[in-house]
Residue frames as qw, qx, qy, qz and C-alpha x, y, z in Angstrom:
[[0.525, 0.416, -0.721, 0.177, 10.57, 17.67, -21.42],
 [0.876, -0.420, -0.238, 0.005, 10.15, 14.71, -18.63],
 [0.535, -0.700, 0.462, -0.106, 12.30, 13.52, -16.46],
 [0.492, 0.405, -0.764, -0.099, 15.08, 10.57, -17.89],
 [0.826, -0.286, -0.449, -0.182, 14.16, 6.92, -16.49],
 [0.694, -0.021, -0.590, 0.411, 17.19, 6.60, -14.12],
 [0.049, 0.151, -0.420, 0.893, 16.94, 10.12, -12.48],
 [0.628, -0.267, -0.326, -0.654, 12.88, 9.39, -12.38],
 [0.852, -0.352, -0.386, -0.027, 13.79, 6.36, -10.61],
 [0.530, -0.054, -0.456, 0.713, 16.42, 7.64, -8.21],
 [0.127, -0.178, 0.160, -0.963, 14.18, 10.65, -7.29],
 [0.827, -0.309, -0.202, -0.423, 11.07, 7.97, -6.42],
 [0.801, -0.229, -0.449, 0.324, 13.32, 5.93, -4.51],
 [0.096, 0.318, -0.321, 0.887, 14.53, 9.04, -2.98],
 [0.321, -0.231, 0.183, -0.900, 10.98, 9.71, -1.69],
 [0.729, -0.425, -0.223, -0.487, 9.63, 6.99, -0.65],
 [0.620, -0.092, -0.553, 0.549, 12.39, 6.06, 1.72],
 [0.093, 0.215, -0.251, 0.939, 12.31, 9.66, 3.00],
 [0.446, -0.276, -0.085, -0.847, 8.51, 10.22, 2.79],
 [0.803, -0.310, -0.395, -0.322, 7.09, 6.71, 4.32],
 [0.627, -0.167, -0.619, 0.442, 9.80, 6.07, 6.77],
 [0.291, -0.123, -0.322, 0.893, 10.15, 10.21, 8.11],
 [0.192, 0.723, 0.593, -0.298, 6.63, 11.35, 7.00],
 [0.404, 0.739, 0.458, 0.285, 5.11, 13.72, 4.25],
 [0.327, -0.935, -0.104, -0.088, 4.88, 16.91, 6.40],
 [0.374, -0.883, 0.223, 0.179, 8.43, 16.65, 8.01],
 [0.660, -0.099, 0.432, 0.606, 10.41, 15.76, 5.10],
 [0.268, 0.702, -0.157, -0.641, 11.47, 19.12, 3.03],
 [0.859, 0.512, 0.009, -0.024, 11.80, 18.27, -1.01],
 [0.358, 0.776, -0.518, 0.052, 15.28, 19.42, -0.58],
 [0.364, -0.426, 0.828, -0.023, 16.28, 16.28, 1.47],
 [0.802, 0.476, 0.362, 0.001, 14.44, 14.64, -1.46],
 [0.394, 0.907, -0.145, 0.031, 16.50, 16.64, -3.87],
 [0.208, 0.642, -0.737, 0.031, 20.16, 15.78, -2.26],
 [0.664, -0.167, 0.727, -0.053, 19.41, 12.21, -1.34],
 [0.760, 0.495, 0.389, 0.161, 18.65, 11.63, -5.23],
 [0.686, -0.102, 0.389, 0.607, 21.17, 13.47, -6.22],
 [0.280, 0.559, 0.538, 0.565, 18.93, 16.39, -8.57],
 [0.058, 0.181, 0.161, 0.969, 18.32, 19.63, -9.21],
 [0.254, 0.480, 0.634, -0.550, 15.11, 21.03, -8.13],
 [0.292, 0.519, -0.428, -0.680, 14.73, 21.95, -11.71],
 [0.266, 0.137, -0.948, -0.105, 15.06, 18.65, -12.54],
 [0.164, 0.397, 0.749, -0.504, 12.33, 17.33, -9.61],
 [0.176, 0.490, 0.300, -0.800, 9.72, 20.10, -11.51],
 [0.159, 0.126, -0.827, -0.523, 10.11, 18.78, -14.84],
 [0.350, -0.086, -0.921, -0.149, 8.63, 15.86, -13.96],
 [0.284, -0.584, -0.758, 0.054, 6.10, 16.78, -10.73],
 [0.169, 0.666, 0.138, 0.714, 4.87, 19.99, -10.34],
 [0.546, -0.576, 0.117, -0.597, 4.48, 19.82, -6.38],
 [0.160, -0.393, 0.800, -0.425, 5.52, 18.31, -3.55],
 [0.538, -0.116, 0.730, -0.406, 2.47, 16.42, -3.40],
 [0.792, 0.505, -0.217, -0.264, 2.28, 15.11, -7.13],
 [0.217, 0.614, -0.746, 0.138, 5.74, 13.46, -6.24],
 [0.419, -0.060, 0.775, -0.470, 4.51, 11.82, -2.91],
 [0.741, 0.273, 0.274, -0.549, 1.19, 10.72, -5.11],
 [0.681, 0.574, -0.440, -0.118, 3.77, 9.26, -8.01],
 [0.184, 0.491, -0.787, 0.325, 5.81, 7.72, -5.30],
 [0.538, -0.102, 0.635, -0.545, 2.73, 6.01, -3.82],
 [0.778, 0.446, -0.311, -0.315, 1.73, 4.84, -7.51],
 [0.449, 0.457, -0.759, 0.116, 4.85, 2.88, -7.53],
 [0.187, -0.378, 0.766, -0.485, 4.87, 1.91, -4.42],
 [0.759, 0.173, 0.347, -0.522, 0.81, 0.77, -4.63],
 [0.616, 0.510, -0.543, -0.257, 2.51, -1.12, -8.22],
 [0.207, 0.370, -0.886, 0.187, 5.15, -2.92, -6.34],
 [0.437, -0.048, 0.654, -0.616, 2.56, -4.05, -3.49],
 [0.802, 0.266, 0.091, -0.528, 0.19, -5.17, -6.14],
 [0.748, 0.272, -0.581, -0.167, 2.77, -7.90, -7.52],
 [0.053, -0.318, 0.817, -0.479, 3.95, -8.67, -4.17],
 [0.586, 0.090, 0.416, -0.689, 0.19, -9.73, -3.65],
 [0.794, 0.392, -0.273, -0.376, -0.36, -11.48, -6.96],
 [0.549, 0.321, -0.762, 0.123, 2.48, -13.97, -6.15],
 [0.290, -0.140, 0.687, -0.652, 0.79, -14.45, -2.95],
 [0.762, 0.332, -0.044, -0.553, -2.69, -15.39, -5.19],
 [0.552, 0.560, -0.534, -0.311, -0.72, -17.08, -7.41],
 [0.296, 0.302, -0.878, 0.226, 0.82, -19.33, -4.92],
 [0.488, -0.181, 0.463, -0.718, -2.15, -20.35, -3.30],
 [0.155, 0.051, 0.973, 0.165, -4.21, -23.73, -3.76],
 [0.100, 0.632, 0.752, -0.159, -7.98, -22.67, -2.87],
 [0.031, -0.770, -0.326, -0.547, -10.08, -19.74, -3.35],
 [0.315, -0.936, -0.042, -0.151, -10.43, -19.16, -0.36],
 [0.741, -0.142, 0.115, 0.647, -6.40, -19.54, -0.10],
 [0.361, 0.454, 0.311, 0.753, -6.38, -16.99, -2.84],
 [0.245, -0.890, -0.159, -0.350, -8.73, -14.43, -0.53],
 [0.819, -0.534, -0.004, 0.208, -6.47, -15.06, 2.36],
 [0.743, 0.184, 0.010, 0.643, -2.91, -14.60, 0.33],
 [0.140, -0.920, -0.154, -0.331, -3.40, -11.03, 1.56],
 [0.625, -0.739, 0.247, -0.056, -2.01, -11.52, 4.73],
 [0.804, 0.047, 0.247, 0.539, 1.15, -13.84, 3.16],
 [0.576, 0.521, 0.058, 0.628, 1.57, -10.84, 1.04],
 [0.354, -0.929, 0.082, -0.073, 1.62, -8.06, 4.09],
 [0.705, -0.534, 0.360, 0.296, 4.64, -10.22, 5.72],
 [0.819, 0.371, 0.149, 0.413, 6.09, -10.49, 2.30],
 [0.128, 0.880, 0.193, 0.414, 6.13, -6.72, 1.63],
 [0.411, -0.887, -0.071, -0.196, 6.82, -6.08, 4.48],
 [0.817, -0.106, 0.376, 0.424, 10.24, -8.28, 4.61],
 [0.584, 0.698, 0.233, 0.343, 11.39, -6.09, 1.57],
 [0.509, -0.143, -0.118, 0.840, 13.90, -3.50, 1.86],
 [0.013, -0.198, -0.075, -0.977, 11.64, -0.85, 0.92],
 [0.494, -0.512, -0.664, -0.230, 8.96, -1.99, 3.40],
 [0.085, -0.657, -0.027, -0.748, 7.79, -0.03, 6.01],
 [0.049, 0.107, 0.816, -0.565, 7.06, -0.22, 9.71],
 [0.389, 0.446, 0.744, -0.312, 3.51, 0.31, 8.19],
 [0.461, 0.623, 0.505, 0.380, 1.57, 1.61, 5.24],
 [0.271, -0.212, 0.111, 0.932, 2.27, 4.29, 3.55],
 [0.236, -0.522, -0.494, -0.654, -1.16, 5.28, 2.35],
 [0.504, -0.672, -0.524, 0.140, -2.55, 4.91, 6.05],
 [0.422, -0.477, -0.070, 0.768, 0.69, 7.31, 6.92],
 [0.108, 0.055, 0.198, 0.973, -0.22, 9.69, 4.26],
 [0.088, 0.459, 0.088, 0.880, -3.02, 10.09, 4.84],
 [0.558, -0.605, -0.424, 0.377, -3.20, 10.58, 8.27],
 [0.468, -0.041, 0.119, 0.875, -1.11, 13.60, 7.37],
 [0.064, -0.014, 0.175, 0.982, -3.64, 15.23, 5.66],
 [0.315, 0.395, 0.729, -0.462, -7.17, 16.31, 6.65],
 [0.624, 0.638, 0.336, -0.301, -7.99, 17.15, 3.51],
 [0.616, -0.082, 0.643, 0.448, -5.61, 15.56, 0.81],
 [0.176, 0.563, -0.249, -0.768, -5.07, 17.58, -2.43],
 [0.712, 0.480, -0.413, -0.304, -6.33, 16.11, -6.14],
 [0.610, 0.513, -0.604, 0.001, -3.26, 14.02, -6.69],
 [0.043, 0.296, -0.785, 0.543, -2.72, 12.82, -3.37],
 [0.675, 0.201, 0.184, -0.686, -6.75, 11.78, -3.28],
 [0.926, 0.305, -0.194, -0.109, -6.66, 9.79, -6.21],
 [0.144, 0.446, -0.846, 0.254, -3.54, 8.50, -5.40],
 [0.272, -0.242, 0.733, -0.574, -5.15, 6.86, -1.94],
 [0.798, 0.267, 0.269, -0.469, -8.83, 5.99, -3.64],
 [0.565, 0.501, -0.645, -0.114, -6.65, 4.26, -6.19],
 [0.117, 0.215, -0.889, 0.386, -5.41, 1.85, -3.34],
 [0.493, 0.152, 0.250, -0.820, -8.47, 2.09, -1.96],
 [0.734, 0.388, -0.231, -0.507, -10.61, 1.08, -4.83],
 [0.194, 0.509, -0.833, 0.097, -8.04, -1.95, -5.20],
 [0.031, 0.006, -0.984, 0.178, -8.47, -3.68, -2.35],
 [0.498, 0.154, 0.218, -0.825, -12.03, -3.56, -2.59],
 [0.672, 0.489, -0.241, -0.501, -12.43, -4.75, -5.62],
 [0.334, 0.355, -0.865, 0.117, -9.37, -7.46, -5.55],
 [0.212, -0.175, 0.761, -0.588, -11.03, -8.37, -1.95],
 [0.594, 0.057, 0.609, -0.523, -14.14, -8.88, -3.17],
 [0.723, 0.355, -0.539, -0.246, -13.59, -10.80, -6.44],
 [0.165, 0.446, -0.845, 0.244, -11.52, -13.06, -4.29],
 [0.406, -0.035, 0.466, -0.786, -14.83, -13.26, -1.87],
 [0.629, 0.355, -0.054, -0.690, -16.74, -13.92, -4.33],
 [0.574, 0.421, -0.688, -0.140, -14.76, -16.89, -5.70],
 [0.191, 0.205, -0.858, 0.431, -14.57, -18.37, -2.51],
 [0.245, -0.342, -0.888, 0.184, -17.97, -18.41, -1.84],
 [0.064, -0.173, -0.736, 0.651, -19.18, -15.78, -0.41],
 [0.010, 0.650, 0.692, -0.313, -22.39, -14.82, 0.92],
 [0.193, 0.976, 0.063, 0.073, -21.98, -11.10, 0.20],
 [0.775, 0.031, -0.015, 0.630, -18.82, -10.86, -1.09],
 [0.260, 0.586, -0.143, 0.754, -18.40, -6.90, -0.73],
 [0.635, -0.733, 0.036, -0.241, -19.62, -7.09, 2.95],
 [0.936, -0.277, -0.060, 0.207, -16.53, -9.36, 3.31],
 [0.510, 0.554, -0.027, 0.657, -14.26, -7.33, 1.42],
 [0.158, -0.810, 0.175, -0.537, -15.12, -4.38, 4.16],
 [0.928, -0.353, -0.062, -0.097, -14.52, -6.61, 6.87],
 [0.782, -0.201, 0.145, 0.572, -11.07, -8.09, 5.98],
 [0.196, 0.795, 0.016, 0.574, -10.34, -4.29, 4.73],
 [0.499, -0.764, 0.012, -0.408, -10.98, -3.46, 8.28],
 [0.910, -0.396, 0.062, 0.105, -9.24, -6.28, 9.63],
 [0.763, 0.194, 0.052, 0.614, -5.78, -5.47, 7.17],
 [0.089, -0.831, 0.011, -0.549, -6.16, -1.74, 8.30],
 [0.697, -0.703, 0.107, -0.091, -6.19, -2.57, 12.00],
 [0.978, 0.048, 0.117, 0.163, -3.05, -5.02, 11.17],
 [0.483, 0.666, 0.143, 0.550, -1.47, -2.43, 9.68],
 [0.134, -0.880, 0.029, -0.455, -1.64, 0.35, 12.19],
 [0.787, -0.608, 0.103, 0.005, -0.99, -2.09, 15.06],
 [0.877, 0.277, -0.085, 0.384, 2.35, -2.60, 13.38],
 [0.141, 0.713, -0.139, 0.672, 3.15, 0.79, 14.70],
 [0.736, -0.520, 0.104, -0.420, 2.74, -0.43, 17.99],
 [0.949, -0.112, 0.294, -0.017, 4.22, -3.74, 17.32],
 [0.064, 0.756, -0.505, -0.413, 7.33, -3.54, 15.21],
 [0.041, 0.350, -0.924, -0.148, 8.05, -6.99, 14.69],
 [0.601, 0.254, 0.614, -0.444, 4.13, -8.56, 14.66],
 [0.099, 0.069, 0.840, 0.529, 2.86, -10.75, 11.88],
 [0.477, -0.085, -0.349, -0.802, -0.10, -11.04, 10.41],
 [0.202, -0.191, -0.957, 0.081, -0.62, -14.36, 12.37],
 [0.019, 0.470, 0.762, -0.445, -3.75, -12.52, 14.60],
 [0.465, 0.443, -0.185, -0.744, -5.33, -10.61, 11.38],
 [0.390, 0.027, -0.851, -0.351, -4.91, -13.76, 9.21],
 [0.082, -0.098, -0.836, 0.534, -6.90, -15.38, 12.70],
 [0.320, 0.424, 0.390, -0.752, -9.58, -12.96, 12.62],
 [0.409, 0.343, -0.408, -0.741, -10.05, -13.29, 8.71],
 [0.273, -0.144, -0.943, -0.125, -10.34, -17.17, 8.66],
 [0.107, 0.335, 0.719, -0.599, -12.97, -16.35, 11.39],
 [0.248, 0.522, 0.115, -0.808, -14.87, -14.01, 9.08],
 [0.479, 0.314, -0.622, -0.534, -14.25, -15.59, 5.86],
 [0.011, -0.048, 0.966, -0.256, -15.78, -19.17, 7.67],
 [0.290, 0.462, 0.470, -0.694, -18.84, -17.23, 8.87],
 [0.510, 0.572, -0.027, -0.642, -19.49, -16.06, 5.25],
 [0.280, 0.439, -0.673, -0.525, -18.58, -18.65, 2.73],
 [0.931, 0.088, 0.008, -0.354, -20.67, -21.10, 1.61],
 [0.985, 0.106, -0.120, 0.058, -17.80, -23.75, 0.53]]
């Protein structure tokens, strides 16, 4: 027997407020458990581990991010617009009520030098993503070697990311900056 949709969703929204804002490591399940409102019974149903939760609560999380992005795509004119809408969608996300001062995938795993199963695939899931999104996008726009570019403006939405932790209140304005710089260099049109 699962878990019922509403307590599923009040027990992911439980943890990823807890886990991405107070970290993996220093948030117990039970302040998961009475912010949502359940049973630790209840919690076990449905994830057998602390870090099957966190990995189900990054799913979602990696879900929500991925339409936040698409309407970024979506609303673009060009290709290379469309490679670029990255950085629109960071600030979007980020603007959300369940946006972070930075990523939760970077913040998990930083956590963990060697990330169980579920918490692995979880991350290479994201991972894998932007890669793939990055360079299709790359590719459409022109480039040269679209998966060189992909690592690149990876690299560049990583940094962007971290510095946020630094910066509280920074846009993307001096990632987007560096990417037009990169995505110039490589695209043919």
């Amino acid at each position: 027997m699962g878990i019922r949709d509403r307590t599923e969703t009040r027990l992911l929204d439980a943890a990823e407020e807890m886990f991405f804002t107070r970290g993996v490591a220093a948030t117990p399940v039970d302040v998961i458990l009475d912010r949502a409102g359940i049973s630790s019974a209840t919690l076990y149903r449905g994830y057998p581990s602390k870090e099957a939760l966190v990995a189900a609560a990054l799913d979602r999380r990696h879900a929500t991010w991925l339409a936040e992005w698409d309407a970024a795509v979506a609303a673009s004119t060009t290709p290379v617009g469309a490679l670029l809408a990255v950085f629109d969608a960071l600030d979007g996300f980020r603007s959300r009520p369940e946006g972070a001062r930075w990523c939760a995938f970077l913040g998990t795993a930083a956590e963990y030098a060697a990330p169980p199963a579920e918490l692995a695939e979880a991350l290479a899931r994201e991972t894998t993503a932007y890669r793939e999104r990055l360079t299709r996008f790359a590719t459409d726009a022109g480039a040269a070697d679209p998966a060189a570019l992909a690592a690149q403006l990876l690299l560049v939405i990583s940094g962007d990311l971290a510095m946020r932790l630094r910066t509280p209140d920074a846009t993307t304005a001096d990632a987007r900056a560096i990417a037009e710089i990169l995505v110039r260099a490589d695209c043919r049109r």
